[in-house]
C-alpha atoms as one frame of an Amber mdcrd trajectory, in Angstrom:
protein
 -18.347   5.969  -4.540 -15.078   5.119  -3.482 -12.688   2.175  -3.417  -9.907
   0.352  -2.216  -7.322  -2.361  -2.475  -6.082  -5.095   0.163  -2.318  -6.472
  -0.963  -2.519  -9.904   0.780   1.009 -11.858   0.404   1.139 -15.951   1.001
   3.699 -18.026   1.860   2.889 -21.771   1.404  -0.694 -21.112   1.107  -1.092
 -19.351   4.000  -1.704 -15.057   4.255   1.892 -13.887   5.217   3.010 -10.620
   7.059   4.098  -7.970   4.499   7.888  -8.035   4.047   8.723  -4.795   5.834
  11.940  -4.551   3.858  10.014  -4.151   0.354   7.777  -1.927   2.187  10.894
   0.395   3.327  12.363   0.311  -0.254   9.180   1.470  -1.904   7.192   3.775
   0.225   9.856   5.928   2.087  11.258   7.995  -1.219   7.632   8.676  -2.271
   5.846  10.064   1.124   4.345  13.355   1.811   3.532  12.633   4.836   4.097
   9.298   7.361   2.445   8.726  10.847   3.250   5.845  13.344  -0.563   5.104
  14.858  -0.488   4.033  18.552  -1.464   0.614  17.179   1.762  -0.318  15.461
   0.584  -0.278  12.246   2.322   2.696   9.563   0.469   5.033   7.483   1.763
   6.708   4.473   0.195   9.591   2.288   2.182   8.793  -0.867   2.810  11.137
  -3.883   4.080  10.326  -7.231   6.035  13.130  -9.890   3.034  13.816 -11.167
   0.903  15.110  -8.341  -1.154  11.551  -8.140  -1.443  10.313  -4.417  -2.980
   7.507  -2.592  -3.155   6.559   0.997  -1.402   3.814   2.082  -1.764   1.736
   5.778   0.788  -1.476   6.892  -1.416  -3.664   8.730   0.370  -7.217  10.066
  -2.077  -9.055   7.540  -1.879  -6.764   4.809  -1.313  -3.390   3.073  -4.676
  -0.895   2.566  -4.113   1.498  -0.179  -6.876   3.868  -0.370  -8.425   6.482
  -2.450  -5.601   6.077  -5.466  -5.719   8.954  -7.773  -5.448   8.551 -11.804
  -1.845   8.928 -12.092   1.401   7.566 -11.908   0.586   6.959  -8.314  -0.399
   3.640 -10.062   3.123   2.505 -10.815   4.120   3.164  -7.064   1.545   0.835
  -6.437   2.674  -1.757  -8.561   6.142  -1.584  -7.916   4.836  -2.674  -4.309
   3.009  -5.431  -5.191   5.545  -6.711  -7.330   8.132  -6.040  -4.651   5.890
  -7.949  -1.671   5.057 -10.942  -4.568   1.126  -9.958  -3.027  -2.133 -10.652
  -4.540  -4.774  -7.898  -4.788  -8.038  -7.838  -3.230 -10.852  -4.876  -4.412
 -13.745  -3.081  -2.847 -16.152  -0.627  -3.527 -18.311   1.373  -1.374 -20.490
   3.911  -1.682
């Protein structure tokens, strides 16, 4: 089983394009390894101090952060939803 989180921001009500500024200020200093897909959107493979990592994909609706490792990983995470003001969205599958 595996899961994953959507960060959806909204501005008056309405889903909002991430703020690619609090993207650049979070995500760039903690990446092991970026990729520009031929589809626009961004892909990071992010790693914390302590070895922790999570995948991480800028869509124009929202961000996709999968497969988060136990770790401090987790306060990249939430340093980027705080940043973007977003609400988070789960899922699980199997």
């Amino acid at each position: 089983m595996s899961y994953h989180l959507g960060l959806y921001r909204f501005a008056d009500g309405e889903p909002a394009e991430p703020d690619p500024d609090a993207v650049r200020a979070v995500l760039p200093p903690v990446r092991a390894g970026p990729e520009k897909d031929a589809d626009g959107t961004t892909e990071y493979w992010i790693r914390a101090a302590d070895g922790s990592e999570a995948e991480i994909g800028v869509f124009a609706e929202f961000i996709s952060v999968e497969r988060p490792q136990v770790g401090d990983v987790w306060k990249i995470i939430i340093e980027l939803t705080d940043q973007l003001r977003a609400g988070i969205l789960t899922s699980w599958t199997r």
